[in-house]
C-alpha positions as CSV (number, residue, x, y, z in Angstrom):
1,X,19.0,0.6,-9.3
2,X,17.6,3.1,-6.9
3,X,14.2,2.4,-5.3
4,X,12.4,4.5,-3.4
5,X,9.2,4.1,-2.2
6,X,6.4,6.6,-2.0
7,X,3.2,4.7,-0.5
8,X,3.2,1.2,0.6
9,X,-0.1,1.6,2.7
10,X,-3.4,0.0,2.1
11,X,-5.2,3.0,2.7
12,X,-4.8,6.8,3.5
13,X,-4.3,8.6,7.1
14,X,-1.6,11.0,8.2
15,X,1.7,10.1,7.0
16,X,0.2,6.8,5.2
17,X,-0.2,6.6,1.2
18,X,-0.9,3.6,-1.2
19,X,1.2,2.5,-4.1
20,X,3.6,4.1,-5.5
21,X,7.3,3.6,-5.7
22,X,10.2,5.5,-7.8
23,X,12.8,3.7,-9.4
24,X,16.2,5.9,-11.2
25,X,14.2,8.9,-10.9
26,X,12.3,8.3,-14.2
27,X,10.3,4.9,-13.6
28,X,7.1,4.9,-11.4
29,X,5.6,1.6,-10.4
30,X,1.6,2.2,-9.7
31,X,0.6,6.0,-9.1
32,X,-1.6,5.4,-5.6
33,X,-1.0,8.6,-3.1
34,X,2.7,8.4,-2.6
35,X,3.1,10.2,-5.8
36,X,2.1,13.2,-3.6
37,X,5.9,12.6,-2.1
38,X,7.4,13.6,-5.1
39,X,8.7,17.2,-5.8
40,X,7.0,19.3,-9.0
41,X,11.1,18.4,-10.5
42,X,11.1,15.2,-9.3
43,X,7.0,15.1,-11.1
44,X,8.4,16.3,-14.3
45,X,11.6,13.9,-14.5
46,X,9.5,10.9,-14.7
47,X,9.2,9.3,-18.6
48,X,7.5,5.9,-17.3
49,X,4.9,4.5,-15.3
50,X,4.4,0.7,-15.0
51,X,0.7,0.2,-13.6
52,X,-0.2,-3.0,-12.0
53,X,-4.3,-2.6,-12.2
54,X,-6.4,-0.5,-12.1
55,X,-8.1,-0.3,-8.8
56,X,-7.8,3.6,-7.7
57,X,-5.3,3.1,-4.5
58,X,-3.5,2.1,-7.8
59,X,-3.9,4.8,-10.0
60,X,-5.3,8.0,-8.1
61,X,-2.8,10.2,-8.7
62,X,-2.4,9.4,-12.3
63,X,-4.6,11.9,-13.2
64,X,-3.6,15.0,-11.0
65,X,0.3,13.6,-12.2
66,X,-0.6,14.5,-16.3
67,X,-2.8,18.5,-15.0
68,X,0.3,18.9,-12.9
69,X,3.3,18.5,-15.4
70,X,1.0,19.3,-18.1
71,X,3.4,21.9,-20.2
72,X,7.0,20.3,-18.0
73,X,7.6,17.0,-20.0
74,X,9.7,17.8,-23.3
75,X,7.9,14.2,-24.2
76,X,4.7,11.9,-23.9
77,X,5.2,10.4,-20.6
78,X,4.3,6.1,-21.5
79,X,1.9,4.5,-19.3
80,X,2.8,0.4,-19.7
81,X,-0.3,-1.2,-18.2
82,X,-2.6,-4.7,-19.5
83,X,-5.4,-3.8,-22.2
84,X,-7.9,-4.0,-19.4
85,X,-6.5,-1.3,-17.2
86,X,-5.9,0.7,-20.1
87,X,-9.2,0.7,-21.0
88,X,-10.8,1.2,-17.5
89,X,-8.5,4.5,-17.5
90,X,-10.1,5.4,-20.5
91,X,-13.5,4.8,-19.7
92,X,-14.1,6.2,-16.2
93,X,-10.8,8.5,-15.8
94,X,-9.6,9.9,-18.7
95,X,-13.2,11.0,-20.3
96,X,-13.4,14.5,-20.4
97,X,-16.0,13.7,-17.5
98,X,-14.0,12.4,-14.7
99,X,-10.8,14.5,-15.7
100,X,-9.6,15.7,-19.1
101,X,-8.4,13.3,-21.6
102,X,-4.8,13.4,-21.3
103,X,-4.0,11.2,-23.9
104,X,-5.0,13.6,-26.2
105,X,-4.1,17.2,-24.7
106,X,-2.1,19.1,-26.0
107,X,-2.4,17.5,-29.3
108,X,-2.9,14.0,-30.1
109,X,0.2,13.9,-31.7
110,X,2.5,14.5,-28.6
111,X,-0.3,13.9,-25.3
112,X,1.1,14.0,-22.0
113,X,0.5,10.2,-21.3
114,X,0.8,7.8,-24.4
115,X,-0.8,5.0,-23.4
116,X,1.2,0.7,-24.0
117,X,-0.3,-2.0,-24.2
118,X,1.5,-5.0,-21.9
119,X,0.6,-8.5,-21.9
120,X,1.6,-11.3,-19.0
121,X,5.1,-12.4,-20.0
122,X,6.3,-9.7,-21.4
123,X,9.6,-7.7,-20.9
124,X,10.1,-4.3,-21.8
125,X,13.5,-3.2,-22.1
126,X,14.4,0.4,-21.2
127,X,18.1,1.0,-21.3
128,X,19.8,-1.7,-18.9
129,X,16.8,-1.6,-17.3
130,X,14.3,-5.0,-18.0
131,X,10.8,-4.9,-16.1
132,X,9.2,-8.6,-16.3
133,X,5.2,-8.2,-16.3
134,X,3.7,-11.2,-14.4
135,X,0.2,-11.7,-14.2
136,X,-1.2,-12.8,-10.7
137,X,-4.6,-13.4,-9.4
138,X,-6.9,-10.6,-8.1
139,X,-10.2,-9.6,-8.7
140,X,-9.7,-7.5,-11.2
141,X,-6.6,-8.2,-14.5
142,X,-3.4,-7.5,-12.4
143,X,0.1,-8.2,-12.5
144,X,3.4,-7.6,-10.7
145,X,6.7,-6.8,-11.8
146,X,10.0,-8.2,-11.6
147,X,12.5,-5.5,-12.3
148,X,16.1,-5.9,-13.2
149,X,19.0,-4.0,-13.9
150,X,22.9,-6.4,-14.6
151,X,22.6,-8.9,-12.2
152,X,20.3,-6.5,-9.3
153,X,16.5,-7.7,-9.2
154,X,13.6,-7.3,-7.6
155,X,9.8,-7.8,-7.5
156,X,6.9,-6.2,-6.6
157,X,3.5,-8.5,-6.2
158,X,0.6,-6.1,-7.0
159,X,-2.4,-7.2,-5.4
160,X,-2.7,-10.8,-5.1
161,X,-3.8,-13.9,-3.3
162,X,-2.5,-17.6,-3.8
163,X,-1.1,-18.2,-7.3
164,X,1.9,-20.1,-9.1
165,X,2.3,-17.9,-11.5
166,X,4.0,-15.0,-9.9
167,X,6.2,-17.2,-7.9
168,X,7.5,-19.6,-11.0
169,X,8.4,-16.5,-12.8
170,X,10.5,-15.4,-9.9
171,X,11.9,-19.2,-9.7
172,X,12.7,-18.8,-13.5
173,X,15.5,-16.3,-12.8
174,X,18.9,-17.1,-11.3
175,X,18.4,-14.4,-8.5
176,X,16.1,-12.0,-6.3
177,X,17.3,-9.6,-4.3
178,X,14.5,-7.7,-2.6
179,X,10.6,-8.7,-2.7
180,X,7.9,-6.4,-2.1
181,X,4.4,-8.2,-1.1
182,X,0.8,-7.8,0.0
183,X,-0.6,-9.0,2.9
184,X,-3.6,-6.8,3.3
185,X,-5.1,-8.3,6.0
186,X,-4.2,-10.1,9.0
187,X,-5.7,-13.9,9.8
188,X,-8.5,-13.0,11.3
189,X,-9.9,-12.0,8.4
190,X,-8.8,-14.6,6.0
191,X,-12.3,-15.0,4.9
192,X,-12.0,-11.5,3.4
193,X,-8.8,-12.2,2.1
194,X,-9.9,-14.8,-0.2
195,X,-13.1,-13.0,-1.3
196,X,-10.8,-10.1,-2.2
197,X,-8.4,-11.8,-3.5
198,X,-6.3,-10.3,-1.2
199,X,-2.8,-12.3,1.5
200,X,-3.2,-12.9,4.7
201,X,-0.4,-13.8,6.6
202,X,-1.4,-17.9,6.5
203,X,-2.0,-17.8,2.6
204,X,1.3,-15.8,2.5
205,X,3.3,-18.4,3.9
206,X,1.7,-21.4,1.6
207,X,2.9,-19.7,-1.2
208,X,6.4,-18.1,-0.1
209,X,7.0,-21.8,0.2
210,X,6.8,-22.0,-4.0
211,X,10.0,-19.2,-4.1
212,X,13.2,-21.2,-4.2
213,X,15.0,-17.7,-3.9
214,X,15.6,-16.1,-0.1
215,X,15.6,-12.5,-0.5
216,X,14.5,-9.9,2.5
217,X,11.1,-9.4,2.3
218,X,8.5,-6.5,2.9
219,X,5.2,-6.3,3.8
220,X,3.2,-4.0,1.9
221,X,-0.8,-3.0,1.0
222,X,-1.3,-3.8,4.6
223,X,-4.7,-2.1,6.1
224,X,-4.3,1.0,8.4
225,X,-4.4,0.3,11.9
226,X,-3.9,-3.5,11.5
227,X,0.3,-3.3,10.1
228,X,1.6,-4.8,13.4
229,X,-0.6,-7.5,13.5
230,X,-0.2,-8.4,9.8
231,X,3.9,-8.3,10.1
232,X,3.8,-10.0,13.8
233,X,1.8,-13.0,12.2
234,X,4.4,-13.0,8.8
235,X,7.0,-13.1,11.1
236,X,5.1,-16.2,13.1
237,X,4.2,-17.9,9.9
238,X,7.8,-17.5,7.9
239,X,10.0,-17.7,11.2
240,X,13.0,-19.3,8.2
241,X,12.4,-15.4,6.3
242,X,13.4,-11.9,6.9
243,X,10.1,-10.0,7.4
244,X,10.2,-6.8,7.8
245,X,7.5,-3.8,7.9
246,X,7.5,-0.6,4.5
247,X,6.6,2.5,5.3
248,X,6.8,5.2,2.8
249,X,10.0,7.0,2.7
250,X,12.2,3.7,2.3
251,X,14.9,3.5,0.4
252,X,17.0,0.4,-1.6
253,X,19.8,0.7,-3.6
254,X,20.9,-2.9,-5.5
């Protein structure tokens, strides 16, 4: 598989955007500012998005993505996300209000973005490809993914505080090889954290204890100005892990 990543950032600022990777050229995880990386060819190659929830560092660029390929795809483009994001896209986005309803344009028989229903626990299959939805704990329905391909894996966390469930999905599979995960604030502002259902770099380390699996791990959704902080404390708190800071532009091939 080849990952790229467009935005890793918890917020915007020059040469900064939110979530948004590329997988194979034709998978997008989240559609947060990073999409603005992407090349109008590169736009109208993608065939999948995988949304983790629907708060708009999430999904901001989801709508400019459908008026800017609109006429480029040869097919409905699928947008995999739980019921509850789907229909928060629906309600406040996608209502001829906000932004045209691309769902339905140009006809409602081929729209530019059909829209999937996923649940927690499901896998959908596409190709060689399986992407594992995992529900995890935030203040609005989210999950993250676990994304395989043969025997190359990894997992992204979406936005998250202290769970099991994300980490005894992980533990369900016989490997990991790259982890992507939040940490949006730094400890002196664990309070916040916890209200926002957001990591710190203490609550982090509680629960990396739960992952029996060892793989390199990056720091994402951390707040502008505060990244050296947030990865210096990782680093403090999981002195046995490979911590490392994401900016956008990164690159993995497993």
């Amino acid at each position: 598989m080849d990952v790229r990543v467009l935005g890793s950032s918890g917020g915007v600022g020059a040469g900064k955007g939110t979530t948004s990777l590329l997988v194979d050229n034709d998978i997008l995880v989240d559609a947060g500012t990073g999409v603005a990386q992407l090349s109008i060819d590169e736009l109208s190659r993608l065939r999948h998005i995988f949304l983790t929830h629907s708060h708009l560092d999430h999904i901001a660029y989801l709508p400019l993505l459908g008026d800017t390929i609109f006429g480029l795809v040869p097919e409905s483009i699928q947008v995999y996300a739980l019921p509850e994001t789907l229909g928060a896209l629906r309600q406040h986005i996608f209502n001829n209000v906000i932004w045209p309803d691309f769902t339905r344009i140009p006809t409602r028989q081929r729209p530019v973005f059909r829209f999937q229903e996923v649940q927690g626990g499901e896998t959908v299959k596409l190709g060689s490809r399986q992407i594992e939805v995992i529900p995890v704990n935030h203040t609005v329905p989210c999950v993250g993914f676990r994304i395989a391909c043969g025997e190359a894996a990894f997992a992204i966390s979406g936005d998250t505080t202290c769970n099991d469930g994300f980490w005894e999905a992980l533990n369900a599979h016989p490997n990991l090889d790259l982890l992507l995960v939040e940490t949006a604030f730094s400890n002196k502002d664990e309070a916040l954290s916890r209200v926002a259902h957001h990591y710190s770099p203490r609550l982090l380390a509680a629960d990396l204890r739960k992952l029996r699996h060892r793989p390199p791990i990056y720091i994402i959704h951390a707040k502008p100005g505060e990244e050296s902080a947030i990865l210096r404390e990782c680093r403090e708190t999981l002195a046995d892990r490979e911590v490392y800071g994401l900016a956008g532009g990164a690159h993995f091939t497993l």
